[in-house]
TORZA-933113 format. One line per 3 residues: for each residue x, z, y of N, C-alpha, C. Coordinates in steps of 0.2 Angstrom, whole numbers, plus 5000, padded with zeros to 4 digits. Example, Ala and Ser with C-alpha at 12.3 -4.5 7.8 and 13.67 -1.06 7.14 Angstrom:
BEGIN
5066:5039:4972:5062:5039:4978:5066:5039:4984 | 5064:5035:4989:5068:5036:4995:5064:5039:5000
END
This chain:
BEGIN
4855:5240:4751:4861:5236:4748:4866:5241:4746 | 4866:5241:4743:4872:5244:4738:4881:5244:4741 | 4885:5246:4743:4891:5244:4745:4897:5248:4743
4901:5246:4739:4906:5250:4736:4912:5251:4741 | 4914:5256:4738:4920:5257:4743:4927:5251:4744 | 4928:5248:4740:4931:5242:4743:4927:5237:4746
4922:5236:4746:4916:5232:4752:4919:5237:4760 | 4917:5242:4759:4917:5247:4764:4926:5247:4767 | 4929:5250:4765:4937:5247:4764:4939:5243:4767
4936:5235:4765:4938:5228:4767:4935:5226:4773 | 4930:5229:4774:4924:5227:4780:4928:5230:4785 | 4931:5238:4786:4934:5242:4790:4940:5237:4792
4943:5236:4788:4951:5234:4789:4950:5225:4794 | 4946:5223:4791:4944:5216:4792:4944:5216:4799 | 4938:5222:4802:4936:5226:4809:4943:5224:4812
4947:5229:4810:4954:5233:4813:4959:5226:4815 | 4959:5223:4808:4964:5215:4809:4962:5211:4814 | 4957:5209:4815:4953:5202:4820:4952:5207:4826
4951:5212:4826:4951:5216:4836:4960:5215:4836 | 4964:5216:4833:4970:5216:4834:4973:5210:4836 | 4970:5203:4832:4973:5199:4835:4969:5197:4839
4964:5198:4843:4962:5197:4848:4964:5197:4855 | 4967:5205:4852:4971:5209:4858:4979:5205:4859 | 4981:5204:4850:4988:5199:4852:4988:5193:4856
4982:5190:4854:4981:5184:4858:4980:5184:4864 | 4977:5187:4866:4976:5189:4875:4983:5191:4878 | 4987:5196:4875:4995:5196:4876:4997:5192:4875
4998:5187:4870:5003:5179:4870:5001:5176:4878 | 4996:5175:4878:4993:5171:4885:4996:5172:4888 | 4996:5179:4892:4998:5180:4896:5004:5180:4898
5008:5182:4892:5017:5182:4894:5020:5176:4894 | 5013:5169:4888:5016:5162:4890:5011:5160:4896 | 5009:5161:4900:5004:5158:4905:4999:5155:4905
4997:5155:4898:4994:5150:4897:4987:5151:4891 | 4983:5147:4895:4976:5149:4890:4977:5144:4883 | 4981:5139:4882:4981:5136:4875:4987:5137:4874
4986:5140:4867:4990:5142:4864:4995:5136:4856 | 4988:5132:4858:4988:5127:4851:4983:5123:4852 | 4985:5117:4851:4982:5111:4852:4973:5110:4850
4972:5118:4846:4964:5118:4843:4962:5123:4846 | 4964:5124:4854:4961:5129:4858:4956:5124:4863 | 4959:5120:4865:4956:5115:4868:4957:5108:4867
4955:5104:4861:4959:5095:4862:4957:5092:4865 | 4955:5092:4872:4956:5087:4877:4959:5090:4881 | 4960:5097:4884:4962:5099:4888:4970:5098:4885
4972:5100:4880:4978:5100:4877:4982:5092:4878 | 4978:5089:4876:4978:5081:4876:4982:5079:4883 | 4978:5082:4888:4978:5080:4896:4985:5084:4897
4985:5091:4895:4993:5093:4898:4998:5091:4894 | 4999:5088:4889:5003:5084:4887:5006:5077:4890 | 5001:5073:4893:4999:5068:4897:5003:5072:4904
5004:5076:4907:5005:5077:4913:5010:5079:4911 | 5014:5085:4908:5020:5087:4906:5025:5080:4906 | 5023:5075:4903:5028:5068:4902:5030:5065:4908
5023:5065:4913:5022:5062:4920:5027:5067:4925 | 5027:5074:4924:5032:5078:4927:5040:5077:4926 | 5040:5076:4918:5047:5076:4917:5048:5070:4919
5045:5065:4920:5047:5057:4921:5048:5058:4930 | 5046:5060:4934:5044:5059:4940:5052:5065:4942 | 5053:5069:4939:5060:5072:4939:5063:5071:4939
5063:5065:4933:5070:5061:4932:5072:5056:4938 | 5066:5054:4941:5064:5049:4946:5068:5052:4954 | 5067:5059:4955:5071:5063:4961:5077:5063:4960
5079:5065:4953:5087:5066:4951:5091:5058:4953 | 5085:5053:4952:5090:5047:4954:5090:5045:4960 | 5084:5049:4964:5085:5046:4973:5091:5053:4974
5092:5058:4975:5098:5061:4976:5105:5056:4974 | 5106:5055:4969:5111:5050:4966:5112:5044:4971 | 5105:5042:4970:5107:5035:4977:5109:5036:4981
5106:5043:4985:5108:5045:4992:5114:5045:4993 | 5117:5048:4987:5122:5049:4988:5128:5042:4988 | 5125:5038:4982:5130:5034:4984:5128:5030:4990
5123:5027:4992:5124:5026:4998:5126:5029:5005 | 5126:5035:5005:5128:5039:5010:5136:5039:5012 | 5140:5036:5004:5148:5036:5002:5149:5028:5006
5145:5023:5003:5144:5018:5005:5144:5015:5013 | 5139:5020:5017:5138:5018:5024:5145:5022:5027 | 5149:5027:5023:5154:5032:5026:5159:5026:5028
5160:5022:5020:5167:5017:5021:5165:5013:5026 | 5160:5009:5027:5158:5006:5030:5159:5006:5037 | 5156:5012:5040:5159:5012:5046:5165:5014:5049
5170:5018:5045:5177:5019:5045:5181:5011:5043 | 5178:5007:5042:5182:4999:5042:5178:4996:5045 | 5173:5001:5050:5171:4994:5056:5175:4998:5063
5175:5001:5063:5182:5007:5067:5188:5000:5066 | 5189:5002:5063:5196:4999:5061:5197:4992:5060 | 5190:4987:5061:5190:4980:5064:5191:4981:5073
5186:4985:5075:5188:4986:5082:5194:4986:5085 | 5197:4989:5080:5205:4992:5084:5208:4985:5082 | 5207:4983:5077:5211:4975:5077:5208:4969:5080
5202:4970:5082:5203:4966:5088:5204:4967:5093 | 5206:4972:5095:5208:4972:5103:5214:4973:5102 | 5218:4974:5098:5226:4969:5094:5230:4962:5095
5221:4960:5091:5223:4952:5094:5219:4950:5102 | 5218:4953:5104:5217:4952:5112:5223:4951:5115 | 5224:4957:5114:5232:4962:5116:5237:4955:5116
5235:4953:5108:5242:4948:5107:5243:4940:5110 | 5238:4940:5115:5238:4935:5118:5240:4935:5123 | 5243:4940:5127:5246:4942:5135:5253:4938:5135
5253:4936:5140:5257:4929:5143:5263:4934:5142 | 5266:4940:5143:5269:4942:5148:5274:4946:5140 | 5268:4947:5134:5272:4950:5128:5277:4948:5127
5283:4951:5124:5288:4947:5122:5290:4948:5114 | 5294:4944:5111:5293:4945:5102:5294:4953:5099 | 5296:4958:5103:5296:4965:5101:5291:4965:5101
5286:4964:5109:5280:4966:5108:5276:4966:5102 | 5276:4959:5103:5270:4956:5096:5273:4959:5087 | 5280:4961:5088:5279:4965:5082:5277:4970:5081
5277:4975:5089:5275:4981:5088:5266:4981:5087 | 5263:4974:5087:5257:4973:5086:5255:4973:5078 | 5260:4967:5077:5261:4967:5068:5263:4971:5065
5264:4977:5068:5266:4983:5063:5261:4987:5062 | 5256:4988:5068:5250:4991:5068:5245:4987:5063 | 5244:4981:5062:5240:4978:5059:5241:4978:5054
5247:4978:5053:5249:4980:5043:5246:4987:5043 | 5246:4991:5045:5244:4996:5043:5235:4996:5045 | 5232:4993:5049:5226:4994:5048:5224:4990:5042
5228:4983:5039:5227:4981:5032:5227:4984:5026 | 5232:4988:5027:5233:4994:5020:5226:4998:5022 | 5225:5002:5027:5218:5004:5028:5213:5003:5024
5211:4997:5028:5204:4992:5025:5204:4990:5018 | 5213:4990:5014:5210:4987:5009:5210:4996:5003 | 5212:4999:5007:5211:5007:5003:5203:5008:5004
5200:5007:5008:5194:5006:5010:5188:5002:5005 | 5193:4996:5005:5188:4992:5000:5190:4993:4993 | 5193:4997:4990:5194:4999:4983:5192:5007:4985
5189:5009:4987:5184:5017:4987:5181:5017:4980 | 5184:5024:4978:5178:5025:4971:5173:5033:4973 | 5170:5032:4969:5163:5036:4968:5167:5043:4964
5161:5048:4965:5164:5055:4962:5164:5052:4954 | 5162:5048:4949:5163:5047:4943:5170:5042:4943 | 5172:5039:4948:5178:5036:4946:5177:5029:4945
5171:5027:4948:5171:5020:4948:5172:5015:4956 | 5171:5009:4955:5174:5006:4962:5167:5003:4966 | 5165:5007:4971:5157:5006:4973:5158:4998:4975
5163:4992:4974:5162:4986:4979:5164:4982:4973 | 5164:4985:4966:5167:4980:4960:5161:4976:4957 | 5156:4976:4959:5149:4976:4955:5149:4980:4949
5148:4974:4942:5146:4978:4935:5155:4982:4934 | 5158:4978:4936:5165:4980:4933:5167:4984:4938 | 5165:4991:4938:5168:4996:4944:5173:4999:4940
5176:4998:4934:5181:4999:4930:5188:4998:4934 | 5186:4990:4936:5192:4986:4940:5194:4987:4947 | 5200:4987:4948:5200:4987:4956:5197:4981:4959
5192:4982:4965:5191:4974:4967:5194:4970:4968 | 5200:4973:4974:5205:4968:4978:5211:4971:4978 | 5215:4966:4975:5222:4966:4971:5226:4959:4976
5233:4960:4978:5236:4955:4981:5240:4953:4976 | 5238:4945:4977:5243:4939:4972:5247:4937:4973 | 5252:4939:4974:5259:4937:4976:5261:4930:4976
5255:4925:4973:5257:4918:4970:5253:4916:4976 | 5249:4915:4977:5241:4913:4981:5244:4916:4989 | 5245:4922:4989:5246:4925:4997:5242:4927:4997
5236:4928:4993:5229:4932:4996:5225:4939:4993 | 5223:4942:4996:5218:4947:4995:5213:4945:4988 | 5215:4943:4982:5209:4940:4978:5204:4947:4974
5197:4946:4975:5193:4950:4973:5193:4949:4964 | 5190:4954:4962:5193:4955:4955:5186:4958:4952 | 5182:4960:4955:5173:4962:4953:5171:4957:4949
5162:4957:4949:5159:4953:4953:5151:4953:4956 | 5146:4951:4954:5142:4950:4960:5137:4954:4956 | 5138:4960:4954:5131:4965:4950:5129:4970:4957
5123:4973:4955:5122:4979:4958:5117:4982:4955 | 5120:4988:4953:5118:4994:4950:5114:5000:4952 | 5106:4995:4947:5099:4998:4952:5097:5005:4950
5095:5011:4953:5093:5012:4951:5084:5016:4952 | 5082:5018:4944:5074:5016:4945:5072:5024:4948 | 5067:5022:4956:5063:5028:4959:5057:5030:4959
5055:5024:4955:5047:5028:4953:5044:5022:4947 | 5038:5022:4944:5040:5017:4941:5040:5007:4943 | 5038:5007:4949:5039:5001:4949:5045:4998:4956
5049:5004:4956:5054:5003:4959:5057:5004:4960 | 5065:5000:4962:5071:4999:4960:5076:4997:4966 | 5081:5002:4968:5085:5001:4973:5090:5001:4972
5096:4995:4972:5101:4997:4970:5107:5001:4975 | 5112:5004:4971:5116:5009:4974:5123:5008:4977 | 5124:5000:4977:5131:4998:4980:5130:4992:4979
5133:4989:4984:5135:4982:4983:5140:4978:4984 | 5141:4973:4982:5149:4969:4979:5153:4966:4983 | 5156:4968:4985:5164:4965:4988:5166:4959:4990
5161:4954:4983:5160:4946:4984:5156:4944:4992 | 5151:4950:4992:5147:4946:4998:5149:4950:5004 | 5149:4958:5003:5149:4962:5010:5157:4961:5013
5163:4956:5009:5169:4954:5012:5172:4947:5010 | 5169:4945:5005:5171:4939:5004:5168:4935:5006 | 5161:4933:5009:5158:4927:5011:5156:4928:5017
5162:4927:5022:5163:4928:5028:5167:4920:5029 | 5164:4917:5035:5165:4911:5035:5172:4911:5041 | 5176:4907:5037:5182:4909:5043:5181:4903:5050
5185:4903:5054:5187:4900:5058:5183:4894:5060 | 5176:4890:5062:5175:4881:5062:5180:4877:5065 | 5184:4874:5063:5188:4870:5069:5190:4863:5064
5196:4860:5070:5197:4852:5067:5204:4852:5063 | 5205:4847:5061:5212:4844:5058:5217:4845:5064 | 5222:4844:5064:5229:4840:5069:5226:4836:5069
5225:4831:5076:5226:4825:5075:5231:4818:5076 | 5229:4816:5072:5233:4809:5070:5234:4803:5076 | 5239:4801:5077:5240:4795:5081:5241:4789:5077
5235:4787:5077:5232:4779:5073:5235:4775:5076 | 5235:4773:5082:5237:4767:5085:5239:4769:5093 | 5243:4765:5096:5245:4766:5104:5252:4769:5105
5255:4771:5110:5261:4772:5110:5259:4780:5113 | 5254:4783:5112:5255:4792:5114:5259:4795:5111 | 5264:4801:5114:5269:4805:5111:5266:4811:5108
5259:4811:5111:5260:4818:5108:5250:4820:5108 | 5249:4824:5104:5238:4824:5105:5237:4832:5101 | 5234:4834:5106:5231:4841:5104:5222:4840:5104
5221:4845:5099:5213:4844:5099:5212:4855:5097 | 5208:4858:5103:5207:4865:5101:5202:4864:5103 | 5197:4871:5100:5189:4875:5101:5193:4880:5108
5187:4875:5115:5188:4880:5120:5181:4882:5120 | 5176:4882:5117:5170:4884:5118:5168:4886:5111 | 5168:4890:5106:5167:4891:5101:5163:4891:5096
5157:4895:5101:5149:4894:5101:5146:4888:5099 | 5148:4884:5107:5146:4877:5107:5150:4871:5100 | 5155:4873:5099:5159:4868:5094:5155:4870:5087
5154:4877:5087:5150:4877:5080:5145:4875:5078 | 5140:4875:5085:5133:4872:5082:5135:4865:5083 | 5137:4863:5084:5137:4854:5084:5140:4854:5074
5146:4859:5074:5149:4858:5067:5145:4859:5063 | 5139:4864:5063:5133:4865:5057:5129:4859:5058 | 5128:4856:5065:5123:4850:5065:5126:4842:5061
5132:4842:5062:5133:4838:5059:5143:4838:5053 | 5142:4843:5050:5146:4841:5044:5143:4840:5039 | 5145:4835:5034:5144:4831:5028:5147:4833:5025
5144:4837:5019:5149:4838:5013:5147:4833:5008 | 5143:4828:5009:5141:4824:5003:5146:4819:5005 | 5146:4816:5012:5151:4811:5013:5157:4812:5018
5161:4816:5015:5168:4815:5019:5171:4812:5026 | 5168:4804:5025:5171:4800:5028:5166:4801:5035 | 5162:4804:5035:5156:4804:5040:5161:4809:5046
5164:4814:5041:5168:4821:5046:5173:4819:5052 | 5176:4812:5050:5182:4810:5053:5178:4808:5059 | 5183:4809:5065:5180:4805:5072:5185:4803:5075
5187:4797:5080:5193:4794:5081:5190:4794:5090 | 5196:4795:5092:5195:4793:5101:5199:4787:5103 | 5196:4782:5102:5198:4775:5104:5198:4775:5111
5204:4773:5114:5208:4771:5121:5208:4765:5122 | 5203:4762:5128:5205:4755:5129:5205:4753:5137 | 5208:4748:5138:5212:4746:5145:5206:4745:5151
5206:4746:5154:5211:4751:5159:5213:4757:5158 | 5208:4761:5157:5207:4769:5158:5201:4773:5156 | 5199:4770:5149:5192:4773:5147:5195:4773:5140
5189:4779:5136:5189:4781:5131:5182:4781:5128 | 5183:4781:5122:5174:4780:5117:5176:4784:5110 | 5174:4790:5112:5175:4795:5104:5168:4792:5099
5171:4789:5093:5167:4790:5088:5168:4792:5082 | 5161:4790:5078:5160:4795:5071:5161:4788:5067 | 5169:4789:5063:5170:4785:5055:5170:4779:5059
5172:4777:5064:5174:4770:5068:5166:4766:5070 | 5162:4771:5069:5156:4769:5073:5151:4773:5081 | 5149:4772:5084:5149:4772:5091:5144:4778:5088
5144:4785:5093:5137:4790:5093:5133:4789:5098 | 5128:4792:5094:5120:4791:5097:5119:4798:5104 | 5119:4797:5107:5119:4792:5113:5128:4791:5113
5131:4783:5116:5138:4784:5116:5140:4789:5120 | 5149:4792:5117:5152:4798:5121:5159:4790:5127 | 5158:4790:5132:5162:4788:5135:5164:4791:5140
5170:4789:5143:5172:4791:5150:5177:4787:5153 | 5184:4792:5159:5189:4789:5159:5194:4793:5158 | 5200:4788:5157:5205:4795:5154:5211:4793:5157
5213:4799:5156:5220:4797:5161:5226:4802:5155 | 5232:4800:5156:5236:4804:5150:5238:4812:5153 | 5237:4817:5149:5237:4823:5150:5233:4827:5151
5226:4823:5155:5219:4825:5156:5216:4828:5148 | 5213:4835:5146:5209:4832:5143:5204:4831:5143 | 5200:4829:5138:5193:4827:5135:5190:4832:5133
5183:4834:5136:5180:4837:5131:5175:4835:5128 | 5172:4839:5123:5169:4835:5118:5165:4839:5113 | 5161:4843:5113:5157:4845:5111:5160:4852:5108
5161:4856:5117:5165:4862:5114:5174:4863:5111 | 5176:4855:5111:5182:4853:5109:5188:4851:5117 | 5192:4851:5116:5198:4849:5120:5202:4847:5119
5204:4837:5119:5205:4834:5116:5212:4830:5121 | 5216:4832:5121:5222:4831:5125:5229:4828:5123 | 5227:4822:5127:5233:4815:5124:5237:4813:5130
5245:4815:5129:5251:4813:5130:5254:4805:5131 | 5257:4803:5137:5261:4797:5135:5257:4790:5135 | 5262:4785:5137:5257:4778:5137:5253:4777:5133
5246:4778:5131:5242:4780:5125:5237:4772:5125 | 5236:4770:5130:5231:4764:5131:5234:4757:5129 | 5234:4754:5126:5226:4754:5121:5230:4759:5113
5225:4761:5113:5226:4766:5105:5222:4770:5102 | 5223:4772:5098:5217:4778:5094:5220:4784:5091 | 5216:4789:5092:5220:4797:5089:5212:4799:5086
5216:4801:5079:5209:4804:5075:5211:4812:5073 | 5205:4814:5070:5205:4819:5070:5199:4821:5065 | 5198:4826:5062:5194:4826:5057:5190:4836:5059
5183:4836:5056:5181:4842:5054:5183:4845:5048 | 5186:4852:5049:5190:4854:5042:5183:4859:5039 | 5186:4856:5030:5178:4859:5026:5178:4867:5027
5171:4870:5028:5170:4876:5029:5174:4881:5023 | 5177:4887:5025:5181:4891:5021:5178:4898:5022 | 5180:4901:5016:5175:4908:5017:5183:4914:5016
5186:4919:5019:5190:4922:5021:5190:4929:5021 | 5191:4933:5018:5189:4941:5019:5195:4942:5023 | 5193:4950:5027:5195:4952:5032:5206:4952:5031
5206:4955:5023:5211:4956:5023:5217:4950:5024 | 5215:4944:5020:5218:4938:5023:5219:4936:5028 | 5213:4937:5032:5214:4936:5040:5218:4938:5046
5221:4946:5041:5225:4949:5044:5231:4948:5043 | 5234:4945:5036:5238:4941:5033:5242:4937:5037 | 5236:4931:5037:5240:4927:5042:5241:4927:5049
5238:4932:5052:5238:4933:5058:5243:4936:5059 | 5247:4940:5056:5254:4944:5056:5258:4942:5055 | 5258:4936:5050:5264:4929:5047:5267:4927:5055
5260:4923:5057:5260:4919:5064:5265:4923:5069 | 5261:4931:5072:5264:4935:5076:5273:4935:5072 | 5275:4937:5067:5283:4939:5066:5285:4932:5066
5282:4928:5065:5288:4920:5064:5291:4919:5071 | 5294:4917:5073:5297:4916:5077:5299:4911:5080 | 5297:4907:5075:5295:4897:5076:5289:4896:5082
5284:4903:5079:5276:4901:5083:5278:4898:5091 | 5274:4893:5090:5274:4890:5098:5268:4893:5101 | 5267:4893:5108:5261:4894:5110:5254:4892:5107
5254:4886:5106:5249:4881:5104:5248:4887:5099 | 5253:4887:5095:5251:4887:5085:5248:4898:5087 | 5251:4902:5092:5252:4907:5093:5242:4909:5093
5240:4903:5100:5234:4904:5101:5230:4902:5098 | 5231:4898:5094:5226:4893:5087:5224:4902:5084 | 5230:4904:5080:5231:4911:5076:5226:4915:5081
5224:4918:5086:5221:4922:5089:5217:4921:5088 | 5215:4914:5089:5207:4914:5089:5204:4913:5084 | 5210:4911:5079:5207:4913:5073:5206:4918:5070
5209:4924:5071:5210:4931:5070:5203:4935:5071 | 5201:4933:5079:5196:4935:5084:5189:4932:5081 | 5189:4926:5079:5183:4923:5077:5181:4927:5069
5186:4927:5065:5184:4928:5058:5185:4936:5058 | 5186:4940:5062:5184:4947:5062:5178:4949:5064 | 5176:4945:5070:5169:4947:5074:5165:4943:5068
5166:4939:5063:5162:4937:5055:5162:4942:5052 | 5168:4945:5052:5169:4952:5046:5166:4957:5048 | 5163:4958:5054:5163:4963:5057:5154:4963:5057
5150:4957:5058:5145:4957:5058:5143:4957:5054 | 5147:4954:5047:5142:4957:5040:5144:4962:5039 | 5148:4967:5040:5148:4975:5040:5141:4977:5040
5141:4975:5048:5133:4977:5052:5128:4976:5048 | 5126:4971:5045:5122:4968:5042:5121:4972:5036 | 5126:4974:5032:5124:4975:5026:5124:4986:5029
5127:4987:5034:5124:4996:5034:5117:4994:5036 | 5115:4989:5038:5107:4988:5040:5102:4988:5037 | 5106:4986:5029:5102:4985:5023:5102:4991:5020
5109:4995:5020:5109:5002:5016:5102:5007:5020 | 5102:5007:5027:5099:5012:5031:5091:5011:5029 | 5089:5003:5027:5082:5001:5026:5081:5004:5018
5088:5003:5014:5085:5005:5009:5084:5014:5007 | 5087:5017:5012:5087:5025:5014:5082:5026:5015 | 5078:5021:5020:5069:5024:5023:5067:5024:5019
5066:5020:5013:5062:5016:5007:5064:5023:5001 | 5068:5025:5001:5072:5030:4996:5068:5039:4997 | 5069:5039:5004:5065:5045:5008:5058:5044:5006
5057:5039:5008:5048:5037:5007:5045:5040:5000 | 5047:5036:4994:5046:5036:4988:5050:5045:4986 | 5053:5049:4988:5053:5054:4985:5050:5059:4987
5047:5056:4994:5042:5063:4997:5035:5060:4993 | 5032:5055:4991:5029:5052:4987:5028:5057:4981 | 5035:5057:4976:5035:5058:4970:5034:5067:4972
5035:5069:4976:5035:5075:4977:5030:5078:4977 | 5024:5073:4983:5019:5074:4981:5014:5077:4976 | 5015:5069:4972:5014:5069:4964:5015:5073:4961
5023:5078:4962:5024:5083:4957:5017:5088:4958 | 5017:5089:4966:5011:5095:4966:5006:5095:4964 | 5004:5088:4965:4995:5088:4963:4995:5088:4954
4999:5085:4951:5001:5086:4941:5003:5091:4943 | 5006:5096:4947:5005:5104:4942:5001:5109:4946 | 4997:5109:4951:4989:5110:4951:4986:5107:4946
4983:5103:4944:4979:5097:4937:4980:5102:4932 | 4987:5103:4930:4990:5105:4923:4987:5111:4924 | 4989:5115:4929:4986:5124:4930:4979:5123:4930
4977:5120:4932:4967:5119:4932:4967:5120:4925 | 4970:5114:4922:4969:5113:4914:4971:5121:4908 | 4978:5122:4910:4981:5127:4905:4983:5133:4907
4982:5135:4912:4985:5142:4916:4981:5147:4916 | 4983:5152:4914:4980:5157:4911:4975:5162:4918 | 4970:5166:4916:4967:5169:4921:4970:5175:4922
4975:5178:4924:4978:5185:4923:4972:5190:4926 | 4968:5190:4929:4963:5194:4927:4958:5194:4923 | 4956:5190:4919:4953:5188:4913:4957:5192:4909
4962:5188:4908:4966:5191:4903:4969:5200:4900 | 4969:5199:4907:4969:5208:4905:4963:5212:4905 | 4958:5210:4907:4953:5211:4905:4952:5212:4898
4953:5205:4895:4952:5206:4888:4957:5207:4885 | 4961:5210:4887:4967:5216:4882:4964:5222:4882 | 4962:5223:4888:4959:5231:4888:4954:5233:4884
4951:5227:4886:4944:5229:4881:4943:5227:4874 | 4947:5223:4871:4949:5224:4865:4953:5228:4860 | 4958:5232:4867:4961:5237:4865:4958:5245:4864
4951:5243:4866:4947:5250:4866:4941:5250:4861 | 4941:5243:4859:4938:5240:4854:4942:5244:4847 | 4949:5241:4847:4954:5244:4841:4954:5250:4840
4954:5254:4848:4953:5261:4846:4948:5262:4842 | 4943:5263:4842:4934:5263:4841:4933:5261:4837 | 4937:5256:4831:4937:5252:4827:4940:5257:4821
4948:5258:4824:4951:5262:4819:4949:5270:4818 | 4945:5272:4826:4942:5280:4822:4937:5277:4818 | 4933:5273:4817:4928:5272:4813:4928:5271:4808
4934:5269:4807:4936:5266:4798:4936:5272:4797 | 4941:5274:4800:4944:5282:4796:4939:5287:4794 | 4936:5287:4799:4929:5291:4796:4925:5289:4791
4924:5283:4791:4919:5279:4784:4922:5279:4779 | 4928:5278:4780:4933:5278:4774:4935:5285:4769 | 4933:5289:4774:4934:5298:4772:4928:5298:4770
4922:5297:4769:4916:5300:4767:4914:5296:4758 | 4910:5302:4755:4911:5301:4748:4904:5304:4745 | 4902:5303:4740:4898:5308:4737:4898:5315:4736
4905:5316:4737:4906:5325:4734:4905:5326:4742 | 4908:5322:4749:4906:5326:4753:4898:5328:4754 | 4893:5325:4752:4884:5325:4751:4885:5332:4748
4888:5334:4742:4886:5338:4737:4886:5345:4740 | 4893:5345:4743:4896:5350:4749:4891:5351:4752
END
């Protein structure tokens, strides 16, 4: 076969280009880690590291939000416990404030303390996050939750009932705060009765108080009616000689309540203590269950401080306030508990799911390196030995390319 010096030429160089890029390819590799360079090095493999690249980035993103959560929760159980602190120290304020012995300096020196654990608690429950939102607003973290209304007298919440989830892997979702409607506002205040009323008889005077608090409450869950009103009223009819028959709505209970009664004695009655003054036989004093009310911490302190500075407060009305103080705090105080119990559950759940994801990073980026990661002793391998190829390549042109006819003739 015949071959002209541009055949001979082109073959040479042809040689010299493709050992070179041989050698640049093996160098790309290496300096990118990677044995595919281009999608046409390998499509399935390249297919598969795309597919796990996405899956890493996703499960990334998925850490970055458990950190974030941690964190707002971690802000979340801070307040929490710092306004259960400082329920304790008000109730043993209102303990304090029931000593026979306090005088009205006293009990202001009490109501002075308790406006100030109110300011506390309510700087407490307007806490915002490092972006400047209000962890207990729900969606509206914009707003303060709890603003005083000067019109009402109360503590009114200003949120509402959202919580902002955020996603830990794909089919799971914790949210990172919760709303001020339920962790302070649906706290059930005080169960107790009306004043009651002297219907009939010649009594001067009828007290009805919770001496057993407990006990008055389960009867009042067992039997208040919100459907029918009239069902709540109960009357203690007084008849001659010296007995009494407490009933519900002017009808006798199952099994009847009777006894005997004497004026100034009282009656108990289901947790209740029911004390009737003055020539009262034959008569009737009623009294009613008052509708369930829901009360956050801050009102409760409200009026518990009103009561302590008035001056009018009588004993009776002094002790009513106590124990209402004491009841609806030990409420506030319990859904505190309640809900850091829910935060700590959803920690373990949070920890779980990111040592999970952590996992998962590793075994996707072992998979990918199985799939895409270059052999560094392969690789230089085949740098060397295509770089001794170029040598061996380019002396050989040189010499083919130098030879000619006249050298024969020589």
């Amino acid at each position: 076969m015949r071959m002209s010096f541009n055949m001979k030429f082109n073959l040479g160089l042809n040689g010299v280009i493709n050992t070179n890029a041989k050698m640049t390819r093996a160098q790309e590799q290496l300096t990118k880690q990677t044995r595919i360079l281009t999608p046409a090095d390998d499509p399935a493999a390249s297919a598969k590291v795309l597919g796990l690249d996405q899956n890493l980035a996703q499960t990334e993103q998925y850490q970055n939000n458990s950190i974030l959560l941690k964190n707002n929760l971690a802000l979340e159980e801070t307040v929490l416990t710092n306004m259960r602190t400082s329920m304790d120290r008000a109730r043993v304020l209102a303990i304090a404030a029931g000593n026979g012995t306090y005088t009205e300096q006293d009990r202001r020196a009490v109501s002075a303390e308790l406006k100030n654990i109110q300011v506390e608690l309510l700087d407490l429950m307007n806490t915002q996050n490092a972006e400047g939102g209000y962890i207990f607003a729900g969606y509206q973290d914009k707003n303060m939750p709890y603003v005083f209304n000067p019109i009402t007298e109360r503590f009114e919440f200003q949120g509402d009932d959202g919580q902002k989830s955020l996603q830990l892997s794909p089919t799971i979702a914790l949210p990172g705060n919760d709303s001020g409607k339920f962790v302070f506002d649906d706290v059930n205040a005080r169960f107790k009765t009306t004043a009651p009323v002297i219907a009939a008889g010649g009594a001067t005077s009828a007290f009805v108080s919770v001496t057993n608090q407990s006990r008055f409450d389960n009867f009042y869950r067992d039997n208040y009616d919100s459907l029918t009103p009239a069902n709540n009223n109960f009357n203690v009819v007084l008849t001659a000689p010296d007995s009494y028959e407490i009933q519900r709505n002017g009808a006798a209970l199952v099994p009847p309540v009777t006894g005997s009664f004497q004026p100034g004695q009282p009656i108990s009655f289901r947790g209740l203590s029911i004390e009737i003054n003055g020539p009262a036989v034959p008569g009737q004093v009623d009294f009613s269950l008052e509708p369930p009310q829901k009360r956050n911490i801050l009102d409760t302190l409200n009026a518990f401080v009103i009561a302590l500075e008035d001056p009018s407060t009588n004993q009776f009305q002094l002790d009513e306030a106590i124990q209402d103080a004491l009841v609806q705090i030990t409420n506030a105080s319990d859904k505190v508990d309640n809900f850091m119990a829910t935060i700590g559950g959803r920690v373990n759940v949070l920890d779980s799911v990111f040592e999970t994801n952590e996992d998962l990073k590793i075994n996707n980026k072992s998979y990918r390196a199985d799939l895409s990661e270059v052999d560094y002793a392969e690789a230089l391998t085949e740098i060397t030995k295509q770089e001794i190829a170029l040598q061996a390549i380019s002396a050989t042109f040189t010499k083919v390319s130098a030879v000619s006819l006249f050298d024969f003739i020589r």
